[in-house]
py3Dmol code that shows the C-alpha trace and the ligand (Angstrom):
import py3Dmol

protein = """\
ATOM      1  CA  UNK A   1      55.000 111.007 229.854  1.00  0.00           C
ATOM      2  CA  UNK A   2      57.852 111.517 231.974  1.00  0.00           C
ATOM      3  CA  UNK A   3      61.716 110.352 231.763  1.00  0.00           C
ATOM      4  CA  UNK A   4      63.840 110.374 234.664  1.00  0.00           C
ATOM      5  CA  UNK A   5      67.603 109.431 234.590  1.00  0.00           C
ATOM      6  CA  UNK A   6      69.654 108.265 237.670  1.00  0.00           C
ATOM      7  CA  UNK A   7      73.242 109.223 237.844  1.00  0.00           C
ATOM      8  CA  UNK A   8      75.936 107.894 239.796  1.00  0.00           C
ATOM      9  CA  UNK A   9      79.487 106.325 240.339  1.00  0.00           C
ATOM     10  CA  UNK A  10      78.334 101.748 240.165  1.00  0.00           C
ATOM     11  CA  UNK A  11      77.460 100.545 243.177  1.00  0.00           C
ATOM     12  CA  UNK A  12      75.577 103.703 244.372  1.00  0.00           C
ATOM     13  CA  UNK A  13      72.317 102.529 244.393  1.00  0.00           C
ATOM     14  CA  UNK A  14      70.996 103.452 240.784  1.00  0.00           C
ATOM     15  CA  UNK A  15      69.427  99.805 240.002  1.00  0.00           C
ATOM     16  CA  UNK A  16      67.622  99.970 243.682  1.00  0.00           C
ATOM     17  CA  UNK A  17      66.469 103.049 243.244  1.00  0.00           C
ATOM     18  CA  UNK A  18      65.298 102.700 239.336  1.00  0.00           C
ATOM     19  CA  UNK A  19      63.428  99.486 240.497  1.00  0.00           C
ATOM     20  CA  UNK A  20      61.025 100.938 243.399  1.00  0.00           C
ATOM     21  CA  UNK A  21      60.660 103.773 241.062  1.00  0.00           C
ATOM     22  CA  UNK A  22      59.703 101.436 238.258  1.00  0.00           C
ATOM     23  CA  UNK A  23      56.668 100.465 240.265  1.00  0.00           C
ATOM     24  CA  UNK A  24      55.323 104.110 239.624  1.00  0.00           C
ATOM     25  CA  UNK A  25      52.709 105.246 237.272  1.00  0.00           C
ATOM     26  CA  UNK A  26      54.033 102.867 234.391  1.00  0.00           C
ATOM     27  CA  UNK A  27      57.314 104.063 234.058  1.00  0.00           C
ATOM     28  CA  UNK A  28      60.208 101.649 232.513  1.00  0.00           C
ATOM     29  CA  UNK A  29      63.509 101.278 234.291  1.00  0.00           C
ATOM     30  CA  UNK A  30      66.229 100.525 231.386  1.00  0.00           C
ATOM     31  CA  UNK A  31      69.742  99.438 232.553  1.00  0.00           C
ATOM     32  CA  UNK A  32      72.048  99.369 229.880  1.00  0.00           C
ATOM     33  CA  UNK A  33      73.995  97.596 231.992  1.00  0.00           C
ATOM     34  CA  UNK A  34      71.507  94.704 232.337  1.00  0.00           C
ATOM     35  CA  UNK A  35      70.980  95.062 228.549  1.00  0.00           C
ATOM     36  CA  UNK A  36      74.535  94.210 227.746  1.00  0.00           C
ATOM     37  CA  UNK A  37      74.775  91.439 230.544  1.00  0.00           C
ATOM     38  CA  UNK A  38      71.934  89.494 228.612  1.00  0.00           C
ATOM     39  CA  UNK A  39      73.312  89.825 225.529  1.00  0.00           C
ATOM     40  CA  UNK A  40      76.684  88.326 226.898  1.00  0.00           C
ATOM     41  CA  UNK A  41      74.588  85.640 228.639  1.00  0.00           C
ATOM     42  CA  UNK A  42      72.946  84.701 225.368  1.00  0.00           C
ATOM     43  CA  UNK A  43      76.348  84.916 223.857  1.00  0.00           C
ATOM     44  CA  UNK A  44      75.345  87.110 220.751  1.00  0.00           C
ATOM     45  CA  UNK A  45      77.669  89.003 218.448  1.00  0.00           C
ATOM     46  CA  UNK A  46      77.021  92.115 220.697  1.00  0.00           C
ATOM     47  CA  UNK A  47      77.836  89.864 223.729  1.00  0.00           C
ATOM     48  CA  UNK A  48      81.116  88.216 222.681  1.00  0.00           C
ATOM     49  CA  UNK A  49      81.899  91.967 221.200  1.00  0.00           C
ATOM     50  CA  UNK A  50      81.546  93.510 224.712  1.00  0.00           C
ATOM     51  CA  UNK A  51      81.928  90.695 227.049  1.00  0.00           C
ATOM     52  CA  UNK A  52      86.108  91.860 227.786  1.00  0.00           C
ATOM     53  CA  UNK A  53      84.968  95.676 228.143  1.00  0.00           C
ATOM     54  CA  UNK A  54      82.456  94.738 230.629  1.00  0.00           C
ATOM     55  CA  UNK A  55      84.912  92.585 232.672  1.00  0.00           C
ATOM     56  CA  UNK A  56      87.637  95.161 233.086  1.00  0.00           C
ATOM     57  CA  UNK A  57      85.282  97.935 233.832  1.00  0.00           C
ATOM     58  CA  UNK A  58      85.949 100.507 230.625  1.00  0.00           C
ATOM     59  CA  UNK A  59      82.886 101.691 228.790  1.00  0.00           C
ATOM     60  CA  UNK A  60      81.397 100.421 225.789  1.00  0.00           C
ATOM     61  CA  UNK A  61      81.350 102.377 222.225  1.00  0.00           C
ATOM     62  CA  UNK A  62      78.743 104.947 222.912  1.00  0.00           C
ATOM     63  CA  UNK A  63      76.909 104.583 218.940  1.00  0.00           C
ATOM     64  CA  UNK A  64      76.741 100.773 220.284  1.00  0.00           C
ATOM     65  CA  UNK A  65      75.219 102.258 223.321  1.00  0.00           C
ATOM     66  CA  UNK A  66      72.642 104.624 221.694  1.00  0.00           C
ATOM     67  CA  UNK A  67      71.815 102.598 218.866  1.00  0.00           C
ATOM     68  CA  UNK A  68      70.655  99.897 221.796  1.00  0.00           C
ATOM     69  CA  UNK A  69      68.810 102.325 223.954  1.00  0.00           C
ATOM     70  CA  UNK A  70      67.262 103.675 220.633  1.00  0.00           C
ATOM     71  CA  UNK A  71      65.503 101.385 219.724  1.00  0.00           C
ATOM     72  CA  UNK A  72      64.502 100.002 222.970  1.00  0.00           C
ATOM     73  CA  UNK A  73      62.624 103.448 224.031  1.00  0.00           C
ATOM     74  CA  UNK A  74      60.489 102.795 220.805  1.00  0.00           C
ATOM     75  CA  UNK A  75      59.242  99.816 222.404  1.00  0.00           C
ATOM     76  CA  UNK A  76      55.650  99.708 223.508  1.00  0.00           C
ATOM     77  CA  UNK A  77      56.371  99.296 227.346  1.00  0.00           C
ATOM     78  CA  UNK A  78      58.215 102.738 227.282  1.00  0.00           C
ATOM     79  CA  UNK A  79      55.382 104.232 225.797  1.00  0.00           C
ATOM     80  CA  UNK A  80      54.979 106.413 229.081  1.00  0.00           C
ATOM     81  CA  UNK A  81      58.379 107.435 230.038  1.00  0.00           C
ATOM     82  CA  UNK A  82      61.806 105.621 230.979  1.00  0.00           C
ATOM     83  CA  UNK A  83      64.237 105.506 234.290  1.00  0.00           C
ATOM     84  CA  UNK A  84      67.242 105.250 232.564  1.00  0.00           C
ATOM     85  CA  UNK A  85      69.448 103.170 235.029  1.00  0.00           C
ATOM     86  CA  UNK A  86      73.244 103.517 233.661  1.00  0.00           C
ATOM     87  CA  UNK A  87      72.361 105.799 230.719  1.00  0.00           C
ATOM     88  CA  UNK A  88      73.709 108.335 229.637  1.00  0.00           C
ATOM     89  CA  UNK A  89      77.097 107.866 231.254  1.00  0.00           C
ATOM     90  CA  UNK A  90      79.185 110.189 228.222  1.00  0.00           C
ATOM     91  CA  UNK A  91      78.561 113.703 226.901  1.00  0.00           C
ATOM     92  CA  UNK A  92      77.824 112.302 223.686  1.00  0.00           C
ATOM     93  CA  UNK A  93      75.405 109.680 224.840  1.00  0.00           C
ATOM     94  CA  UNK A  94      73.831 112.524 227.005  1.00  0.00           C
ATOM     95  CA  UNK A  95      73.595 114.965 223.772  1.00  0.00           C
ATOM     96  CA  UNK A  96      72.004 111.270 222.044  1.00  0.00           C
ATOM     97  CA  UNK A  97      69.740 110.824 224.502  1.00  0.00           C
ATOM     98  CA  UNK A  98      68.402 114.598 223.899  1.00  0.00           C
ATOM     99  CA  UNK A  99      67.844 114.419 220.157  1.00  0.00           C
ATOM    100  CA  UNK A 100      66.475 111.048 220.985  1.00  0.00           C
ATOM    101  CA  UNK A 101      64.011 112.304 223.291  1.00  0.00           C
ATOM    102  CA  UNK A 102      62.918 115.350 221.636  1.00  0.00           C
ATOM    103  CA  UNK A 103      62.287 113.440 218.431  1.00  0.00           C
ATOM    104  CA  UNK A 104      59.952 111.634 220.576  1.00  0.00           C
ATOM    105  CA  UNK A 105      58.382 114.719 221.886  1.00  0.00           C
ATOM    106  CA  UNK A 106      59.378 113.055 225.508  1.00  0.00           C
ATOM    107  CA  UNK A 107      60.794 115.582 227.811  1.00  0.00           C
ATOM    108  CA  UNK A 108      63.552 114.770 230.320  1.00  0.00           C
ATOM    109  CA  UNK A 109      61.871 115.371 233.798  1.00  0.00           C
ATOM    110  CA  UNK A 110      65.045 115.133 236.180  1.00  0.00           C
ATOM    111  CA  UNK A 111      68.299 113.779 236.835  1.00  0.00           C
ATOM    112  CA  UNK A 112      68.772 112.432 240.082  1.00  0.00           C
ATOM    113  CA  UNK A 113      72.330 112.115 240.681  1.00  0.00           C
ATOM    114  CA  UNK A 114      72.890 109.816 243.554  1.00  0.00           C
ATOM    115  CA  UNK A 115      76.168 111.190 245.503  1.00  0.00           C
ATOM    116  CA  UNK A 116      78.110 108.541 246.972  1.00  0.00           C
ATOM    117  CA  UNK A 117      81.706 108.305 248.623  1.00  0.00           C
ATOM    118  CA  UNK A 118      84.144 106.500 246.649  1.00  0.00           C
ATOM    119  CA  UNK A 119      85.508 104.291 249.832  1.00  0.00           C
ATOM    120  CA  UNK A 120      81.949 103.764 251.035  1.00  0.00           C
ATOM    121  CA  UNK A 121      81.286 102.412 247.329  1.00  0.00           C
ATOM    122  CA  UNK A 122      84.792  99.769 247.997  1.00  0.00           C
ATOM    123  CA  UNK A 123      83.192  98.824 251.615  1.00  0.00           C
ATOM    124  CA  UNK A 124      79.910  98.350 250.234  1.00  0.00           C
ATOM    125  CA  UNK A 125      81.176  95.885 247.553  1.00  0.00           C
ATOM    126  CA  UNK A 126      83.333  93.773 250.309  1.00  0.00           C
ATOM    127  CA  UNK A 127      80.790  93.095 252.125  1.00  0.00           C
ATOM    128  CA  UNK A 128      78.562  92.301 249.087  1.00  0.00           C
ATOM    129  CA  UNK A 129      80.662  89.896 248.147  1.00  0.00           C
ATOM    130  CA  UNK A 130      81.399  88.652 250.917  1.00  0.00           C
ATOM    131  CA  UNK A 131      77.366  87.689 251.523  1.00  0.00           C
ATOM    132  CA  UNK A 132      76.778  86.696 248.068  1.00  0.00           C
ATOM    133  CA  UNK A 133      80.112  83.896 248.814  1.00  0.00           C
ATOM    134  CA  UNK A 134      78.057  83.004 252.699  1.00  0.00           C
ATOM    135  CA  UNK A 135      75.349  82.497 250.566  1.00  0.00           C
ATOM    136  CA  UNK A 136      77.001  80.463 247.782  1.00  0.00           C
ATOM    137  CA  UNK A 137      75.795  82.600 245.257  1.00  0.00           C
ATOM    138  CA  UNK A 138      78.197  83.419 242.264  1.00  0.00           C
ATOM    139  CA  UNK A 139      79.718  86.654 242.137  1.00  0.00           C
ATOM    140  CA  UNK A 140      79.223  88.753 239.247  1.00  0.00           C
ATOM    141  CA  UNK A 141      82.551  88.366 236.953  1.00  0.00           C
ATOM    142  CA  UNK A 142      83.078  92.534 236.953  1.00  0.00           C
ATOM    143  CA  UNK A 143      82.411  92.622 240.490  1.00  0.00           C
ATOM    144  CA  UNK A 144      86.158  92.562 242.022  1.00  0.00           C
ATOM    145  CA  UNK A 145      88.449  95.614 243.648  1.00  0.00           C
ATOM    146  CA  UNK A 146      90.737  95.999 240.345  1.00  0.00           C
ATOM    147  CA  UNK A 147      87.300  96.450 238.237  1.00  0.00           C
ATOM    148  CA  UNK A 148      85.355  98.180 240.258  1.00  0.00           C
ATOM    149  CA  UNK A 149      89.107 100.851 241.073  1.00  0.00           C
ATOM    150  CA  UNK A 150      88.683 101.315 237.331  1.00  0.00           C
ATOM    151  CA  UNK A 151      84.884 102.070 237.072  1.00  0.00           C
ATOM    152  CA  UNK A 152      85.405 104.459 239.254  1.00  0.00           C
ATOM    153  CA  UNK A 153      88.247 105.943 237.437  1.00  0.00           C
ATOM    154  CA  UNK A 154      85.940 106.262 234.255  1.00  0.00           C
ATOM    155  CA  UNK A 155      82.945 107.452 236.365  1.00  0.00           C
ATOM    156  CA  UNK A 156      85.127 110.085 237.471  1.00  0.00           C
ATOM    157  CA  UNK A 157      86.346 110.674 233.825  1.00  0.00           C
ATOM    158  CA  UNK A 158      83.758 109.951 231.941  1.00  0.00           C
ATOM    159  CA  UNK A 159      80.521 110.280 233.164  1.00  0.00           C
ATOM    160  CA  UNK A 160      80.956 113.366 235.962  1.00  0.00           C
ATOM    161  CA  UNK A 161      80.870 115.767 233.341  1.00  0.00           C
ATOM    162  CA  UNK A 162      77.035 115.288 232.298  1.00  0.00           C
ATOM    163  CA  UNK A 163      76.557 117.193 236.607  1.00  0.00           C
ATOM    164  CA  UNK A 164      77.577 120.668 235.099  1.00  0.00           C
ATOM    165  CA  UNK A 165      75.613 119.480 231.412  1.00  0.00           C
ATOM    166  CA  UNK A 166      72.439 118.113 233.521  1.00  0.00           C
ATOM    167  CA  UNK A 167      72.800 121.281 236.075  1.00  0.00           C
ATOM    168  CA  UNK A 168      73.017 124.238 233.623  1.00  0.00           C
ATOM    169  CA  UNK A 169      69.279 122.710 232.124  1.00  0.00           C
ATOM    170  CA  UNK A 170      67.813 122.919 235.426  1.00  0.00           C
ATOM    171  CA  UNK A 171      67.093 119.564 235.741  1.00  0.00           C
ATOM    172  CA  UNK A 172      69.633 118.344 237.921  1.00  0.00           C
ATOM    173  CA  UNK A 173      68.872 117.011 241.224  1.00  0.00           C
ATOM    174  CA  UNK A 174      71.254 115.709 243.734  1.00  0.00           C
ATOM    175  CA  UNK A 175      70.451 112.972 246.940  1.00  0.00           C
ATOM    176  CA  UNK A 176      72.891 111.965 249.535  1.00  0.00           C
ATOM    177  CA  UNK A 177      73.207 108.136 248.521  1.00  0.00           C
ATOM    178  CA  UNK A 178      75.052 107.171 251.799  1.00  0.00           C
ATOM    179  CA  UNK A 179      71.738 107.386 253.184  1.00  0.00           C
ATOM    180  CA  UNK A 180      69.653 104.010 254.103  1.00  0.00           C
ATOM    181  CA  UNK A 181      67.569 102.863 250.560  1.00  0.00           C
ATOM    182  CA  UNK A 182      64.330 103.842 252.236  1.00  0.00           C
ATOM    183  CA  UNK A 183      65.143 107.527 252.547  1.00  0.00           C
ATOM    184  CA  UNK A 184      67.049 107.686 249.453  1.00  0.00           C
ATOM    185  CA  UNK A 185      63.599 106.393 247.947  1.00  0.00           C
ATOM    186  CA  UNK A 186      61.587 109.030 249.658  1.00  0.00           C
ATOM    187  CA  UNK A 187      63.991 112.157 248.686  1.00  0.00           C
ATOM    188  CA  UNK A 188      63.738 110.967 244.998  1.00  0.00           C
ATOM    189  CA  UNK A 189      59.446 110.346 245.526  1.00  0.00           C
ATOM    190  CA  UNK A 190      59.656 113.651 246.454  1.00  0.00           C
ATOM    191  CA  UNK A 191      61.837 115.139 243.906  1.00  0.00           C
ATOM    192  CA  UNK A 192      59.804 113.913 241.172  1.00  0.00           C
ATOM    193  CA  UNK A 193      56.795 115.220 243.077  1.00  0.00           C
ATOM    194  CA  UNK A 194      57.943 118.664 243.334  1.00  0.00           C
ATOM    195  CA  UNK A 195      58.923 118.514 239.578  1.00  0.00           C
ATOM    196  CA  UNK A 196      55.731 118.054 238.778  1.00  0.00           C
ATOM    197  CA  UNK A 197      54.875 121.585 238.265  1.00  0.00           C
ATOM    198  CA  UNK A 198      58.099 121.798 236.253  1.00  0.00           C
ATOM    199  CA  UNK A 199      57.450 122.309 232.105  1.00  0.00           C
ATOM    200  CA  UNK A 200      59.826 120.995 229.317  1.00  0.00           C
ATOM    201  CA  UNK A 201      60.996 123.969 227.532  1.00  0.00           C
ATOM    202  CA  UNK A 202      60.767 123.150 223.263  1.00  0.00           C
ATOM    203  CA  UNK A 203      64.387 122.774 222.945  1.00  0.00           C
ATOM    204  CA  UNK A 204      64.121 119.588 226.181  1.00  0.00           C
ATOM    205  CA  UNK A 205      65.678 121.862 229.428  1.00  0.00           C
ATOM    206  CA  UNK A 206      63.215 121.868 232.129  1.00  0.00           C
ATOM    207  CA  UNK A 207      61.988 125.538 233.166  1.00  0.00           C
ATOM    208  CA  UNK A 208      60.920 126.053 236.687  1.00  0.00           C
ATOM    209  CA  UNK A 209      57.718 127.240 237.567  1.00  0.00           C
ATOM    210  CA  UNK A 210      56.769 127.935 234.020  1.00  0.00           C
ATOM    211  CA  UNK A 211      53.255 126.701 234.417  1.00  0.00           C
ATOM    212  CA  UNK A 212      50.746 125.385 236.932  1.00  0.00           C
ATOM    213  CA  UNK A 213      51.015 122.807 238.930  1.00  0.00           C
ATOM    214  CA  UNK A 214      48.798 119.924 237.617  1.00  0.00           C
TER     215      UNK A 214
END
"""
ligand_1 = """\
23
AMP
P 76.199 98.791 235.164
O 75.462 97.551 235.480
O 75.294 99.931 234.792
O 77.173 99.199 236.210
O 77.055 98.501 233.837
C 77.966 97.432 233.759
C 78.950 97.680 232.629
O 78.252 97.777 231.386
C 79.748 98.967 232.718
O 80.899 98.829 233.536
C 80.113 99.201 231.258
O 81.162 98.327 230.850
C 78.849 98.753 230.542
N 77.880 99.854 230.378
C 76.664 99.975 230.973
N 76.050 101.093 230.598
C 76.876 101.714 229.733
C 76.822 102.933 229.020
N 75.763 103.752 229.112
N 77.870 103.258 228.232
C 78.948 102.446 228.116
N 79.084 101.296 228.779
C 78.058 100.925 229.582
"""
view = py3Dmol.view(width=600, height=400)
view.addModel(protein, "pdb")
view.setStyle({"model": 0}, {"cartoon": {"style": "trace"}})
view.addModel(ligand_1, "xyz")
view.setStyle({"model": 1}, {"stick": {}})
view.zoomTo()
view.show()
């Protein structure tokens, strides 16, 4: 059982990535940030709650957050490890995630932190949009310059702080995202593959070299 979680500032790649690594030895990709988009589609209490937080970029409560992802990693499909997509993107839901995970005697193989420039992330999402419009496709309602300005802000904030938690466990792992999706892909295949001779210490940090390779 293995859980993986990719990091990075939106737009960087994390759902790509998450979904070629889904197809993988069983392994469930969980985007929060899916999770709350269907609950807004489907217009539920959670969904009306959040819709405004999710359309101007700012983060949802994180006990909203964990109590979500809690129970969804209890699900049967998860039974074999989770890419979380979007998740943990606080301290606390990082230090959630933990006591989550070692109640579930499921250690936390790596954190792939996707590193992306923040004006490559504003060109990328121009000419997204501007294909999704050519196509006549409908543009997501979060995915403008003034939202995406502030999800970087909170990123930056927010979420940056769990590279020094993830990196003083020794799971941290870090992968040029400017790079084309293919050899993003293959630097994280072979990430995980080299980690496989890596063994969860009891208390969840990952210590190198600790045991054989299987
Ligand atoms: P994403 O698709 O992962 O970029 O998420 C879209 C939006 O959902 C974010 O801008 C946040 O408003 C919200 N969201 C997703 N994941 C989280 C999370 N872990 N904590 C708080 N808010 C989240």
């Amino acid at each position: 059982m293995i859980n993986v979680i990719i990091l990075g500032p939106p737009g960087a790649g994390k759902g790509t990535q998450s979904q070629r690594l889904e197809e993988r030895a069983g392994l469930k990709q969980l985007s929060t940030g899916d999770m709350l988009r269907a609950e807004v589609a489907a217009q539920t209490e959670i969904g009306n709650k959040v819709k405004a937080i999710l359309d101007r970029g700012d983060l949802v409560p994180d006990d909203l957050i964990v109590a979500m992802i809690g129970k969804r990693i209890g699900e049967f499909d998860c039974k074999y490890g989770v890419i979380f997509d979007g998740f943990p993107r606080t301290l606390a839901q990082a230090q959630a995630l933990d006591a989550m995970l070692e109640k579930k005697g499921s250690p936390l193989k790596a954190v792939i932190e996707l590193a992306v420039d923040e004006q490559e992330l504003l060109n990328r999402q121009r000419s997204r949009i501007a294909e999704t419009k050519a196509a006549g496709g409908e543009v997501r309602s979060d995915d403008n310059e003034e939202t995406l300005r502030n999800r970087l802000s909170v990123f930056r904030q927010q979420t940056t702080p769990l590279i020094p938690y993830y990196r003083d466990r020794g799971v941290l792992e870090t992968v040029d995202g400017m790079q084309p999706v293919d050899v993003v892909s293959r630097a994280i295949k072979a990430i995980l593959a080299k980690n496989d001779g890596t063994c969860p210490a009891s208390n969840g940090n990952a210590v190198k070299n600790a045991c054989p390779t299987r």
